[in-house]
C-alpha positions as CSV (number, residue, x, y, z in Angstrom):
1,X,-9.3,-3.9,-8.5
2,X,-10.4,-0.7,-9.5
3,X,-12.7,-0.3,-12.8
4,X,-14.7,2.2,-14.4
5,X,-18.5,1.4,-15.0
6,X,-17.3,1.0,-18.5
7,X,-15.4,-1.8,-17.3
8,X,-11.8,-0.4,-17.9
9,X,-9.3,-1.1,-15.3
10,X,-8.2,2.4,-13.1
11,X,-5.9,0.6,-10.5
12,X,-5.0,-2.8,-8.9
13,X,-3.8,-3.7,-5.1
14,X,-2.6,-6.6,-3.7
15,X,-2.4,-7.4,0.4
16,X,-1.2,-10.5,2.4
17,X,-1.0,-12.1,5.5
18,X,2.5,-11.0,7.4
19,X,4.1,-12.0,10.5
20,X,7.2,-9.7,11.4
21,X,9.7,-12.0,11.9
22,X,11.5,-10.2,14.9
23,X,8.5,-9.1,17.3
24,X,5.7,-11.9,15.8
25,X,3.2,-9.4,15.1
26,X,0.6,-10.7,12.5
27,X,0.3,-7.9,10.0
28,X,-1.3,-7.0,6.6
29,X,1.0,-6.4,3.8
30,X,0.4,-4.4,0.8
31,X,2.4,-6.3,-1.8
32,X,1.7,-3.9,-4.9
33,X,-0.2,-0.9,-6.1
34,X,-1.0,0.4,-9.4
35,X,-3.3,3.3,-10.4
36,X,-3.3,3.5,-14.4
37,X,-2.3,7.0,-16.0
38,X,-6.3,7.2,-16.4
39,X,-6.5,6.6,-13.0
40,X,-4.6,9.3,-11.5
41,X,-6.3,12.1,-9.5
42,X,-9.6,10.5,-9.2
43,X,-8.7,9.3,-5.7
44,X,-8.2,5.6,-6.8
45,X,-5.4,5.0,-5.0
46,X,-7.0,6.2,-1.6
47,X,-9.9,3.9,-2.5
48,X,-7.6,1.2,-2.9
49,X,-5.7,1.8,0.2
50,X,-8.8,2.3,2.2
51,X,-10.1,-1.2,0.8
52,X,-6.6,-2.9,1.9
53,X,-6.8,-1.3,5.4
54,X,-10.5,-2.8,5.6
55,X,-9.3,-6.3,5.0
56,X,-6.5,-5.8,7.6
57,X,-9.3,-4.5,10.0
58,X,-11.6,-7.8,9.1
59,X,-8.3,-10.0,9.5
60,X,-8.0,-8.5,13.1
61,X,-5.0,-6.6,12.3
62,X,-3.6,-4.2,14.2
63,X,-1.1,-2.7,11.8
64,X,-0.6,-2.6,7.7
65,X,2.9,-2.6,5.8
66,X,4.1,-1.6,2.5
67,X,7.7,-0.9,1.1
68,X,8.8,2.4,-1.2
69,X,12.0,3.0,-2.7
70,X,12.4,6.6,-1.0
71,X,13.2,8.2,-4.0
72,X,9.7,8.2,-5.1
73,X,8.7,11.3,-3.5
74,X,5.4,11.0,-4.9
75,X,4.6,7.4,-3.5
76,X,6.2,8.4,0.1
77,X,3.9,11.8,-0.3
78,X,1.0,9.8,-0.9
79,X,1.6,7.3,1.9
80,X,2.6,10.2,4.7
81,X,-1.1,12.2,3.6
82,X,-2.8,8.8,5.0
83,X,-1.0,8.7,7.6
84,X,2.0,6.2,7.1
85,X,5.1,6.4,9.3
86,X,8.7,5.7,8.3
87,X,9.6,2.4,10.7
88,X,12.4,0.9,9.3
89,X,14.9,2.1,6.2
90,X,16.8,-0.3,4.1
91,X,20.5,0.8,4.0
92,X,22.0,-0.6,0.2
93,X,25.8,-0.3,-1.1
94,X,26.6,-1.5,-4.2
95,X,29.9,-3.6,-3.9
């Protein structure tokens, strides 16, 4: 979590344990992220990111995974300026 000094929350992140189930790599997940509208622009979200990559690190992970619709330009923005590749897309049809 993310707070102020006044004690308000700016922003939440939550990362897991996760083991790929095709090649077996053991790998941090970043299950959710949330910086709140008061948040935004103070670099809370890098904080937050930079925190989760630190665990991974401590856990002995080599790699750290999150999922983004890829319409949200401004998430997949934010995850390509710190470096985060495209690995696999999700192909969807509605039936």
């Amino acid at each position: 979590m993310a707070e102020e000094e006044t004690g308000e929350l700016l922003g939440f992140i939550e990362v897991k344990p996760h083991k790929d189930f095709l090649s077996g790599i053991e790998q941090g997940n970043i299950v959710a992220i949330a910086v709140s509208s008061k948040g935004e622009g103070k670099g809370v979200g890098k904080r937050l990111m930079e925190k989760a990559e630190e665990w991974a690190h401590q856990k002995g992970y080599h790699q750290i995974i999150l999922n983004v619709f890829a319409k949200n330009d401004r998430a997949v923005n934010f995850y390509k300026h710190l470096n985060y590749e495209t690995e696999v897309l999700k192909m969807v049809k509605e039936i």
